[in-house]
C-alpha positions in Angstrom: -88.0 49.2 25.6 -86.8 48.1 21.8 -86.9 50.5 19.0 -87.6 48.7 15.8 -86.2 50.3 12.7 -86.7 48.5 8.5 -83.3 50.0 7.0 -82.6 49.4 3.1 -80.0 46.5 2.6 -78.0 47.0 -0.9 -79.4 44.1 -3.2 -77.0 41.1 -4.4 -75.4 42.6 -8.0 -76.5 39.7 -10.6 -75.2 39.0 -14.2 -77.4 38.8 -17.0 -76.3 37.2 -20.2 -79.2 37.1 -23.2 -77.6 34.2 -24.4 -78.5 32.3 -21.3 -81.9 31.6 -20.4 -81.3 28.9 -17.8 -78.5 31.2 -15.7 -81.1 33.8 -16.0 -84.1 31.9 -14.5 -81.6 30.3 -11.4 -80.2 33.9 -10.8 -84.0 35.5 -10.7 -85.2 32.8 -8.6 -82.0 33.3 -5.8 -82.8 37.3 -6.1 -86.4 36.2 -5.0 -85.3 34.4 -1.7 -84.9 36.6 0.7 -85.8 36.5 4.3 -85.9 39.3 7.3 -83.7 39.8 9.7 -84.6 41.9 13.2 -81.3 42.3 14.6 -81.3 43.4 18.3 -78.3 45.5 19.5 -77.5 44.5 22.6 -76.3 47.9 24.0 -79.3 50.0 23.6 -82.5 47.3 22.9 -82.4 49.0 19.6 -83.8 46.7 16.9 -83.2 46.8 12.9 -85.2 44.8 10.5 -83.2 44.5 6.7 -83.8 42.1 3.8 -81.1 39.7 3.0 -80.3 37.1 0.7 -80.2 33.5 1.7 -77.2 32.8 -0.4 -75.4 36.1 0.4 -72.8 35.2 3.4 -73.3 36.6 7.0 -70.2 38.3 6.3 -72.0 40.8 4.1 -74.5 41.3 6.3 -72.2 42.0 9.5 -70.2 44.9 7.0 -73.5 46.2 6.6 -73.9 46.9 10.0 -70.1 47.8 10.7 -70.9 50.8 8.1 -74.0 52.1 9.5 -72.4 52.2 13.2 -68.8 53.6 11.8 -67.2 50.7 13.6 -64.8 48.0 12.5 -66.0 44.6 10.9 -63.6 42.9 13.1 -64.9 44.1 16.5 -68.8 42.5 15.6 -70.0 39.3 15.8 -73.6 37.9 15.3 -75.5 35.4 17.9 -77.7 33.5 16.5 -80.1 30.7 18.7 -77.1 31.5 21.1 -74.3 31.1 19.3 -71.9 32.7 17.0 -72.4 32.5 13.8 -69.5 31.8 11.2 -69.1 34.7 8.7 -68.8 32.1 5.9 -71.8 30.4 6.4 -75.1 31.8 4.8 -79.0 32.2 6.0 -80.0 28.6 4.3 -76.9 27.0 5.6 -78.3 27.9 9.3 -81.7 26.4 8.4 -83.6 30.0 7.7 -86.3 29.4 5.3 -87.3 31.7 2.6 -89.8 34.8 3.1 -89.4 34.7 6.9 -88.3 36.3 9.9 -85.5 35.5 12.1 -84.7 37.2 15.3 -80.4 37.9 15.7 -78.9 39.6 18.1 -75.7 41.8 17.9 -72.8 41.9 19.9 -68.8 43.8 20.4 -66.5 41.7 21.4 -64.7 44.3 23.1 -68.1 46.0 25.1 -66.1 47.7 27.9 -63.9 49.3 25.9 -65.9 49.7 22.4 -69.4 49.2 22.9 -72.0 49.7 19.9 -73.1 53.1 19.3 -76.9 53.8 18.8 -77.9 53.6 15.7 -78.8 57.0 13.2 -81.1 56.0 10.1 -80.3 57.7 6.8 -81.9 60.9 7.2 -83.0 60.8 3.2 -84.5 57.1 3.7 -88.1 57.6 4.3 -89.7 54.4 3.4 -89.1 50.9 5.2 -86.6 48.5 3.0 -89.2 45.7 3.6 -93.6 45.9 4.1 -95.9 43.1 5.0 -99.2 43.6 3.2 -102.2 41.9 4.1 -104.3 40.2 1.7 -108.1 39.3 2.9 -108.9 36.2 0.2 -112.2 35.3 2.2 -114.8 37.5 4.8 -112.8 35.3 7.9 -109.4 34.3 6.3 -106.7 36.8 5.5 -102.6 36.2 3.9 -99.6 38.1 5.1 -97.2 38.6 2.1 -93.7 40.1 3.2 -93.3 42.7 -0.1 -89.3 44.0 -0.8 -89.3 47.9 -1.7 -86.8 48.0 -4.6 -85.1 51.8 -4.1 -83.2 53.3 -7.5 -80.7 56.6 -5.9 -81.7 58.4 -9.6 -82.0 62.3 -10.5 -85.6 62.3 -11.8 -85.8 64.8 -14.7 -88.4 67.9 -14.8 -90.7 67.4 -16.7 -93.1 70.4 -16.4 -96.4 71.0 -14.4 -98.9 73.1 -14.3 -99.9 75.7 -11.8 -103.6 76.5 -10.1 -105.1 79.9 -10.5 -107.2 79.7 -7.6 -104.9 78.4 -5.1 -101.4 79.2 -6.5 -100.3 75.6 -5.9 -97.9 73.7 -8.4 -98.5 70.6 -9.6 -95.6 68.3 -11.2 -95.7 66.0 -14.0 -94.1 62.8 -12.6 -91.5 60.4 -14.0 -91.9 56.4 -14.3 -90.2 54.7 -11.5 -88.8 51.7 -13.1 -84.9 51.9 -14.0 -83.4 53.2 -17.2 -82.6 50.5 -19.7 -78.7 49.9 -19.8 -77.2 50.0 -23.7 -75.2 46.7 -24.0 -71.5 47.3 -23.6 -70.1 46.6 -27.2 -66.4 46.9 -26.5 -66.8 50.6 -28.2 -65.5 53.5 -26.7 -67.7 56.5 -27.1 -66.3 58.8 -25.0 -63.2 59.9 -25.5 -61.0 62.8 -26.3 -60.9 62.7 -30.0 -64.6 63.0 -30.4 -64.9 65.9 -28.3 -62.3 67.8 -30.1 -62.1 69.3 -33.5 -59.5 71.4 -35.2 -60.0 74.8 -35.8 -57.9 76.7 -38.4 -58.0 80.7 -38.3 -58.3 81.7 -42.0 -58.8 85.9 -43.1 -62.0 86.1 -46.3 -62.6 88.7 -47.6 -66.8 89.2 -48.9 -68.2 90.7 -51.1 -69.4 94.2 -50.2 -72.3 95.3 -52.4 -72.9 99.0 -52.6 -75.7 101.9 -54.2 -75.2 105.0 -54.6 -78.0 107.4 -55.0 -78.7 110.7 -56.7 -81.0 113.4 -56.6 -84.5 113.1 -59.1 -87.2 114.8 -58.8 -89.0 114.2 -56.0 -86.4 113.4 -54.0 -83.3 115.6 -53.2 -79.7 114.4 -51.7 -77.6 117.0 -50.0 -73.8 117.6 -51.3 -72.7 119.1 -48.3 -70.1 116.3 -47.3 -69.6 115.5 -51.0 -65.7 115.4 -52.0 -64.2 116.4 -55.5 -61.8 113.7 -56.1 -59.2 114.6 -59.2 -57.2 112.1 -60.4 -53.2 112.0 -60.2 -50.6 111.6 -62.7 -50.5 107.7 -63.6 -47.4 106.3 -61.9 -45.7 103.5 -62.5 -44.3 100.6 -60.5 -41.1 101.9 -60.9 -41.5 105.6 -59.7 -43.5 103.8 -56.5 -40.8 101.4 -55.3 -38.3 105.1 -55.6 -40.6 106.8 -53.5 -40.9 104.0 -51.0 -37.5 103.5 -50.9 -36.6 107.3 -50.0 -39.1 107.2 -47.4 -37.6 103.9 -46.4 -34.4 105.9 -46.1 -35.8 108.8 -44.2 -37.6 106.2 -41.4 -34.0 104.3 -41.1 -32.1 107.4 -41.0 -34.6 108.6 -38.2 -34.4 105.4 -36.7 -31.2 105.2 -36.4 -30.7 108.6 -34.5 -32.8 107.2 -31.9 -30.5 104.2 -31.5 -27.5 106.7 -31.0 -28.9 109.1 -28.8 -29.8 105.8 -27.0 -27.0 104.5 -26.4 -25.3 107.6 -26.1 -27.1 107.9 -23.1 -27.0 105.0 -21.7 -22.9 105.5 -22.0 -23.7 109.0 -20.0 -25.7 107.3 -17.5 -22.8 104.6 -16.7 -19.9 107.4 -17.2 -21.5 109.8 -14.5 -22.4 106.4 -12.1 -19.2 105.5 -12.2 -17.4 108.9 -11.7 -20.3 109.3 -9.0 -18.9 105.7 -7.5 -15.4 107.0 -7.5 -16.0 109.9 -5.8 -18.0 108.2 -3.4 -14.8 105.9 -3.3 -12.4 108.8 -2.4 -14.7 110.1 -0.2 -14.9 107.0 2.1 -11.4 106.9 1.9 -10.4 110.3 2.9 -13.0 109.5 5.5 -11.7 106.2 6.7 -7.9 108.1 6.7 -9.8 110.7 9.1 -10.9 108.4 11.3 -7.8 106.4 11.7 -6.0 109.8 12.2 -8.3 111.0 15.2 -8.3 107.4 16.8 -4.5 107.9 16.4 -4.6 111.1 18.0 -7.1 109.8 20.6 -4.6 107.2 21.5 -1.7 109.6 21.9 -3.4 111.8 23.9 -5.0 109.3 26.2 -3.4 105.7 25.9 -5.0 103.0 27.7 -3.9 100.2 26.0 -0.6 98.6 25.1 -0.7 98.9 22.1 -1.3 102.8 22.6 2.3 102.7 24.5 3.5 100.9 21.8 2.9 104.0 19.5 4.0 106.1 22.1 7.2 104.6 22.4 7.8 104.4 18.6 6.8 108.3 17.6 9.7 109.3 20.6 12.1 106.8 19.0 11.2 108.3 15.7 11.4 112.2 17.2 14.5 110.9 18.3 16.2 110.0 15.5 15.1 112.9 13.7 16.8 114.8 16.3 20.4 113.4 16.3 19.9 113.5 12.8 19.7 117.1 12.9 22.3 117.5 15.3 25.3 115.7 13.6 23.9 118.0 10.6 24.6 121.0 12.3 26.9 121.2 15.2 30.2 119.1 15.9 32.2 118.8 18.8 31.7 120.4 22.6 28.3 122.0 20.9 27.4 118.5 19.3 27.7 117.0 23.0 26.1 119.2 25.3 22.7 119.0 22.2 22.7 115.5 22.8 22.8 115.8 26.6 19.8 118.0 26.5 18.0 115.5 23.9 18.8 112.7 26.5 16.9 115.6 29.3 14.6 115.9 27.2 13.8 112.2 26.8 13.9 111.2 30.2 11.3 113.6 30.6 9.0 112.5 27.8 9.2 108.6 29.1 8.4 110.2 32.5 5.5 111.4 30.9 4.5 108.0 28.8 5.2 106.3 33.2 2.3 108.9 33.8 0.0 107.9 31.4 0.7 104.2 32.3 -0.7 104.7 36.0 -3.5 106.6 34.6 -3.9 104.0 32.2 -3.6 101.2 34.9 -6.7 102.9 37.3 -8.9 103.3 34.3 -8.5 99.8 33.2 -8.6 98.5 36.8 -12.2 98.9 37.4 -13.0 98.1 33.6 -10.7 94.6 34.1 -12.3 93.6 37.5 -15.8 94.2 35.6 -14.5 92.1 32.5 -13.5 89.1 34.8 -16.8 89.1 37.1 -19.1 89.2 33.8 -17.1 86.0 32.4 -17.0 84.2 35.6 -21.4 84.5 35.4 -21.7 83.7 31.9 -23.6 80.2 31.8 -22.3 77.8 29.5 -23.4 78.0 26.0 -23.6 75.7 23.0 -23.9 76.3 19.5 -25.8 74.4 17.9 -26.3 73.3 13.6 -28.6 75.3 12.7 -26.6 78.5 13.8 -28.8 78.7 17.2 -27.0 79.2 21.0 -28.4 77.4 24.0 -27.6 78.4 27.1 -27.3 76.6 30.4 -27.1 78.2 34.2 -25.4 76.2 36.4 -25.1 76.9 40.5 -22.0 77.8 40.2 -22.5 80.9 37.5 -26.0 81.8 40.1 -23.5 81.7 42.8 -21.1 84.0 40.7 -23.5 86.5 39.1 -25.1 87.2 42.6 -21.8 87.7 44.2 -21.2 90.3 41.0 -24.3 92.4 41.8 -23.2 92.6 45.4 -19.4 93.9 44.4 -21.3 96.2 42.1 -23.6 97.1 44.7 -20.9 98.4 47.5 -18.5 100.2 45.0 -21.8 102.5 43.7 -21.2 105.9 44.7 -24.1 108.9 46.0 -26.4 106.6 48.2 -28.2 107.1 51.1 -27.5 106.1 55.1 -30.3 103.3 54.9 -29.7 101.6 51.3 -25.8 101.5 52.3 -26.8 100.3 55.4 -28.8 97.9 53.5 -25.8 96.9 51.5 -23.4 96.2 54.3 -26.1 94.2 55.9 -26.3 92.1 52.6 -22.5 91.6 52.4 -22.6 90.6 55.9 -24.6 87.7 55.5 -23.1 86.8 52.7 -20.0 86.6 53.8 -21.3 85.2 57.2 -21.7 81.8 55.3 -18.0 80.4 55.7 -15.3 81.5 59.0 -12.3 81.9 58.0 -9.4 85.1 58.3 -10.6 86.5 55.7 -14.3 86.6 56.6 -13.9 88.1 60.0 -11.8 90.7 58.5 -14.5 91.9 56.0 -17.3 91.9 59.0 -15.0 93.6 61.3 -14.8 96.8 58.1 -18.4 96.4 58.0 -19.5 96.8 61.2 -16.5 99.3 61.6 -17.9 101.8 58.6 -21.7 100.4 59.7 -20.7 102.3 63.6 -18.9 105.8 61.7 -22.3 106.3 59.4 -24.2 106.2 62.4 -22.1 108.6 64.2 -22.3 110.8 61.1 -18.8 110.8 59.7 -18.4 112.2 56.0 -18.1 110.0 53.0 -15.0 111.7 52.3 -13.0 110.0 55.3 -14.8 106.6 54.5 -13.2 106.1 51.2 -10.2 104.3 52.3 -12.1 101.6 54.7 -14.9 101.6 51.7 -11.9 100.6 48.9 -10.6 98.0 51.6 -14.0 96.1 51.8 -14.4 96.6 48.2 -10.9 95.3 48.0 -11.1 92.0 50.4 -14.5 91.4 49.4 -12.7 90.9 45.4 -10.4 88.5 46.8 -13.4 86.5 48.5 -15.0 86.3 45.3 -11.3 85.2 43.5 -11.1 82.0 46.3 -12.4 78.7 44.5 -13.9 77.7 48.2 -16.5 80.4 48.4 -17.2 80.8 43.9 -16.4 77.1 42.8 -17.1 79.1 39.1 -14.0 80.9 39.2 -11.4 78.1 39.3 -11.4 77.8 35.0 -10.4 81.5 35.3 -7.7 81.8 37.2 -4.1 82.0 36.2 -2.5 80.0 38.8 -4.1 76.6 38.6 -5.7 75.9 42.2 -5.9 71.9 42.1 -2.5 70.3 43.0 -2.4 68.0 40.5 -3.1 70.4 37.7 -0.6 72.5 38.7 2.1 70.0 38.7 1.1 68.8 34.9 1.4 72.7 33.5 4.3 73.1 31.6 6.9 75.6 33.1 9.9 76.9 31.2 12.7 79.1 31.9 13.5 82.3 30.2 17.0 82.9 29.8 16.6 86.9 29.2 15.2 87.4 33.0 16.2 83.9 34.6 12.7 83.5 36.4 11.0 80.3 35.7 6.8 80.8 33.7 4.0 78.5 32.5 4.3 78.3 29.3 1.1 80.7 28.6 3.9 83.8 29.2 5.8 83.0 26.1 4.7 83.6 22.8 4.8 81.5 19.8 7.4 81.6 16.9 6.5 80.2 13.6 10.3 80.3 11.9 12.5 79.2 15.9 12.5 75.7 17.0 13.7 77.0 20.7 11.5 79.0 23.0 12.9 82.6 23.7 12.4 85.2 25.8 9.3 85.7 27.8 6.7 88.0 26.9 7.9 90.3 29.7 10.9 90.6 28.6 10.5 90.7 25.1 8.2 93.9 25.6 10.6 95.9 27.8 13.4 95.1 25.2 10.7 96.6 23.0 11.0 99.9 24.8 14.9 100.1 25.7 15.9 99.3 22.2 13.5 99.0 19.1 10.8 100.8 19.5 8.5 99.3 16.9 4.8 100.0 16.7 3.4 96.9 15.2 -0.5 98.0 15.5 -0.8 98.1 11.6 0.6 94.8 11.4 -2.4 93.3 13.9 -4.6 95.1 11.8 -3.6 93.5 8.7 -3.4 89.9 9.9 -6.6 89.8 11.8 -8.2 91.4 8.3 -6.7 88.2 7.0 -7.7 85.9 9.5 -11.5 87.2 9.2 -11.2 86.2 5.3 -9.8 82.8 5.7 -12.7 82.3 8.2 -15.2 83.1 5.2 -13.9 80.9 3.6 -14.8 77.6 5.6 -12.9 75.1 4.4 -10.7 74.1 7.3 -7.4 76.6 6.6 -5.1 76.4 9.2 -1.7 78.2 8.3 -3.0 81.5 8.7 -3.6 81.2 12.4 0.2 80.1 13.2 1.8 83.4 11.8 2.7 86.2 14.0 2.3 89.4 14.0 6.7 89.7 13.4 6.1 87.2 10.6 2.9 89.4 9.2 5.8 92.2 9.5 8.3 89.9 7.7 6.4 89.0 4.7 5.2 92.9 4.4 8.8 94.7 4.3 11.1 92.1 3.2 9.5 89.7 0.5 6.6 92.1 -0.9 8.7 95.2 -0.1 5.8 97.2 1.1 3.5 97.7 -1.5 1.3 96.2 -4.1 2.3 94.1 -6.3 0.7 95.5 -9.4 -0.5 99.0 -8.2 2.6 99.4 -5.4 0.0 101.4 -3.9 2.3 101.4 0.3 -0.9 101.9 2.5 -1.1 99.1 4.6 -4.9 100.3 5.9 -5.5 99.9 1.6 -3.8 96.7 1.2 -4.4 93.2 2.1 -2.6 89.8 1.4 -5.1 87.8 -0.6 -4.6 83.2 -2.0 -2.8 83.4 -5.1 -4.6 80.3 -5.9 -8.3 80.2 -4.5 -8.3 76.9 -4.5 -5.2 76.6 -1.9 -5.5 77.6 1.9 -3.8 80.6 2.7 -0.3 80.6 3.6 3.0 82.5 3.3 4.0 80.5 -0.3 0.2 80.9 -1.5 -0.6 84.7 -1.3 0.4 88.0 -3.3 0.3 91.4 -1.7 -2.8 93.9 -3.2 -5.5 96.7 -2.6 -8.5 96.1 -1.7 -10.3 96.7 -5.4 -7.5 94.3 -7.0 -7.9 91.8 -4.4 -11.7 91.7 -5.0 -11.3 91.6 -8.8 -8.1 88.7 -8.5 -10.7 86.4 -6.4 -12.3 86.1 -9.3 -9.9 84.1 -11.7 -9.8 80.6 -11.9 -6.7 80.2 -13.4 -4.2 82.7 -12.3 -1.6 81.2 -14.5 -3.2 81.8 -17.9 -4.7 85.5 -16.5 -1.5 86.6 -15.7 1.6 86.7 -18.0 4.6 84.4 -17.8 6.9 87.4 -16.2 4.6 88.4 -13.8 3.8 84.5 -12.9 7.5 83.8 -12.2 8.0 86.9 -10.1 5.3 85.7 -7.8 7.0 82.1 -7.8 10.0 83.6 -6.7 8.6 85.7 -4.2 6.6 82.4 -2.6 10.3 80.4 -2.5 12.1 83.2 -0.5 8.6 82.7 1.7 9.3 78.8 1.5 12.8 78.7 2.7 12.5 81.7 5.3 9.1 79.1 6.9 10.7 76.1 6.8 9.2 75.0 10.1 6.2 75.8 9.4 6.0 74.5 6.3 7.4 71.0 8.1 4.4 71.5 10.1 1.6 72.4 7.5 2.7 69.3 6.0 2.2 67.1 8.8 -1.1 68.7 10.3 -2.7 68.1 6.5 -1.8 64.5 6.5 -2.9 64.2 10.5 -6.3 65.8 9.3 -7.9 63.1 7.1 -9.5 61.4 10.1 -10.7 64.3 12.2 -12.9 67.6 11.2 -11.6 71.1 9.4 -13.0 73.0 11.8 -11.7 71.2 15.2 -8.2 71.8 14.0 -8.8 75.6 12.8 -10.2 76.3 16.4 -7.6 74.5 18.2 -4.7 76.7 16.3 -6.4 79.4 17.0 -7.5 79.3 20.2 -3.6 78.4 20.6 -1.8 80.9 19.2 -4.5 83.7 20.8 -3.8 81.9 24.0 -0.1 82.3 23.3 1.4 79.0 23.9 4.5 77.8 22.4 3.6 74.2 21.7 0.0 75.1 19.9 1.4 74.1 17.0 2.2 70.5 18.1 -0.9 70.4 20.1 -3.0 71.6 17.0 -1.3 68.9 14.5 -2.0 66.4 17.7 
């Protein structure tokens, strides 16, 4: 079943020229030959009838159709009398005659995958594009006349109506139907910006106020209550008014000017008691910070845990100590002067018995604390950072492997459970462990099922302490073996692959005479030989010096954090030591600021002397925090400062200069090694090091 459809077709555009009559009469007499077209769409039976020219190509005619279906021109072709037609040719050129009908079909080339739509009239369109009207000429004989309906898409104006009383309906007055007449385009433009546009000038006129007054006559009367008796003043001259105005004049200045003084007056006020308000708030935080540090200190006398809690240990007895022979050559001489320092020496054994105390004390606190520390890094999966400041993370088997053998150490050592959940746990580690035979294995099932047969029997926690710290204890060096947590071979101090092992470097310290990887020596930015092992440096620490050096770690990892701001690949900074930290402190900057000589080391910092430089031991001046904020600030440090001040800095940075003269070999090498590698690669690599405490970082960093 077809469905047959007239649809307008947009009529050939044709010039007109006045001048020309003939071009006139040939283009009129083309517009007139038209024929219809019923096109049949081959997918749905669908067919549409449109007028088209006989001289217009069938590629108009196929674009026509591409539009109404909202498909591609490219993807239609047209059959006509069973073939395709050519989208060059036009209806004559095919033999169609004029004022007839012609039946096309048509077709996608693609139909399986695009096949033609069905196809929507205009929903505005409610009149056929083309009508055949009958004409009866005789009582038997009629003529069919195929009649084009020309359609114009115009806005007919409103032109009134009128409305009926009875019925209340309205009736329009209609418009003519035939097309506007088109002004001939002169070459004039008369619409444009300057003629829709004008100038306007703001001017102030004054007009003429006309006024009456009225008075009271008989038979009309005017009140005079709001009347005013006006007397007239002294004349005055120009003169005496421009000395009036200009006392008044005087008076408004005078007034006006108070206003600006108490103004700023208290805007000085309001700075003055901000910034006595800031310092205070400055002392404050300082007499808090020096509060702090002196209860942490306190805190670490009374319970060390740390080394570096010994270390101030050691050096307040050395310093008690001294005071005390100090006093006693004061006061006594001879046998008296011998037997005091006998009793000091009592007395000091017994205060480093004490510190050996604190150290086992120390060392079971941070057992537990280290053992927890080691198992969390062995189950941390692997992480990368990426550019825009983001962290991926990635588990692998072996940190699953690791962080479930973790839980199940945590597990056994918990304390105040029941029979059945640790019953539960020992039947967990059991299977676990169950996984490989070996010694060690069959030693932790044996404990189990040993502690597994007493909590049945209904021994007391008490006397299971010692088998429960064994199983803890063996079950820590299973999770330590590389054959049952592959993850915890990168963590290990002693290197488990052969080969590895043998390609560690090992040197010899000459102090204890024991061979070490070179991880147990530290690094020395001013000696070219390696020393004494760390070992052995620390005990001579104890039997001899003394120092404390805590304020010095303080200050050079304040420095290091700076330099890190900074960004800009400085690598110096990371291959000094806390003895050269000490170095530079008492010896070249003697201790305190160079312009305050403020001596707190908490309150000072070393700071680039030039900004532009990186940071290193000839490139740095010694201030406060508040100067070295306010000195970051300069661009030229030689012109800020004066000339005497300037060359007492220069000398300070060539005593620094010839004390560093290895590492200022080295800075020099590493910044002509870094023009074809990153900043930040060699930064890390020093870093990482010197923290790691290797002798050769700082030929491995320049390599």
């Amino acid at each position: 079943m077809t469905d047959e459809r007239s649809v307008p077709f947009p009529p050939v555009p044709t010039m007109i020229n006045d001048k020309d009559e003939m071009n006139k009469d040939s283009n009129q007499e083309q517009e007139t030959k038209l024929a219809t077209v019923k096109m049949l769409l081959e997918s749905n039976g669908q067919t549409v009838t449109v007028a088209f020219p006989l001289h217009a190509p069938v590629i108009e005619l196929l674009t026509h159709f591409a539009k109404e279906l909202r498909m591609s021109a490219n993807i239609l072709q047209i059959i006509f009398k069973e073939k395709v037609l050519d989208t060059h040719l036009t209806l004559s050129q095919v033999d169609v005659e004029p004022n007839t009908t012609v039946s096309m079909e048509l077709h996608s080339k693609d139909p399986v995958n695009q096949p033609l739509p069905p196809y929507r009239p205009r929903q505005d369109i409610s009149m056929p594009d083309v009508i055949t009207v009958r004409i009866n000429e005789d009582v038997d004989a009629s003529r069919d006349i195929v009649v084009e309906i020309e359609r114009n898409n115009i806005r007919k104006p409103y032109l009134g109506g009128m409305r009926d009383r009875m019925t209340g309906k309205e009736y329009h007055n209609a418009s003519a139907q035939t097309i506007p007449p088109q002004r001939p385009d002169k070459g004039t433009i008369r619409y444009c910006r300057d003629t829709q546009t004008i100038q306007s000038k703001h001017r102030v006129i004054q007009t003429t106020n006309e006024q009456s007054t009225q008075m009271s006559k008989p038979g009309y009367f005017v009140s005079t209550d709001n009347d005013r008796l006006i007397t007239p003043h002294p004349y005055q001259t120009a003169d005496e008014k421009f000395e009036i105005i200009t006392k008044k004049a005087i008076i408004i200045q005078k007034y006006f000017r108070r206003w600006l003084a108490k103004r700023d007056v208290n805007t000085l006020k309001v700075a003055f008691e901000k910034r006595m308000q800031y310092e205070l708030e400055q002392k404050q935080k300082q007499a808090d910070e020096r509060q702090k540090r002196y209860q942490h200190d306190l805190e670490r006398r009374l319970h060390p845990r740390t080394k570096d809690d010994f270390d101030v240990l050691y050096a307040a007895l050395e310093k008690w100590r001294e005071e005390e022979i100090a006093k006693i050559n004061a006061t006594k001489q001879g046998a008296a002067r011998k037997a005091a320092l006998a009793l000091l020496v009592d007395e000091e054994t017994e205060l480093l018995a004490t510190i050996d105390r604190y150290k086992t004390e120390a060392q079971k606190y941070n057992k537990e604390a280290n053992i927890q520390r080691f198992l969390e890094r062995v189950a941390q999966p692997k992480k990368w950072k990426r550019k825009d400041g983001t962290t991926t993370e990635m588990e692998t088997p072996y940190s699953i492997r690791a962080r479930e053998l973790m839980q199940i150490y945590n597990t056994i050592t918990m304390k105040f459970l029941t029979l059945d959940e640790r019953l539960d746990i020992l039947l967990t580690l059991k299977h676990t462990v169950k996984e490989h035979e070996c010694r060690l294995t069959e030693e932790i099932i044996q404990l189990i099922d040993r502690e597994a047969d007493l909590l049945m029997r209904g021994t007391k926690e008490e006397s299971l302490t010692g088998l429960r710290e064994r199983i803890s204890t063996l079950f820590l060096q299973y999770i330590k073996t590389p054959t049952f947590n592959p993850g915890v071979v990168r963590h290990l101090k002693v290197p488990q692959d052969p080969v590895s092992a043998t390609e560690q470097k090992t040197l010899y310290c000459r102090s204890c005479q024991q061979y070490y990887p070179s991880t147990e020596f530290s690094v020395s930015s001013t000696n070219a030989k390696i020393g004494k092992c760390r070992q052995c440096l620390r005990l001579e620490n104890i039997a001899n010096k003394r120092a404390d050096h805590t304020k010095f770690k303080f200050l050079l990892k304040k420095i290091e954090k700076e330099e890190c701001g900074y960004n800009d690949g400085a690598s110096c900074v990371f291959l000094l030591t806390v003895s050269d930290m000490e170095y530079m402190f008492k010896n070249i900057w003697d201790s305190h600021s160079v312009l305050s000589e403020e001596s707190d080391i908490y309150n000072l910092t070393f700071v680039r002397w030039n900004r532009n430089e990186e940071f290193s031991p000839w490139n740095c001046i010694l201030l406060t925090l508040e100067e070295a904020t306010v000195h970051l600030r300069i661009e030229d440090v030689e012109t800020s400062y004066s000339e005497s001040f300037c060359k007492k800095i220069r000398y300070k940075h060539a005593i620094s200069r010839n004390h560093f003269t290895k590492l200022v070999e080295h800075v020099k090498n590493n910044q002509q090694q870094q023009g074809n590698g990153p900043k930040d690669m060699t930064v890390t690599a020093i870093k990482v090091g010197r923290q790691r405490g290797t002798p050769s970082a700082m030929a491995n960093a320049s390599a």
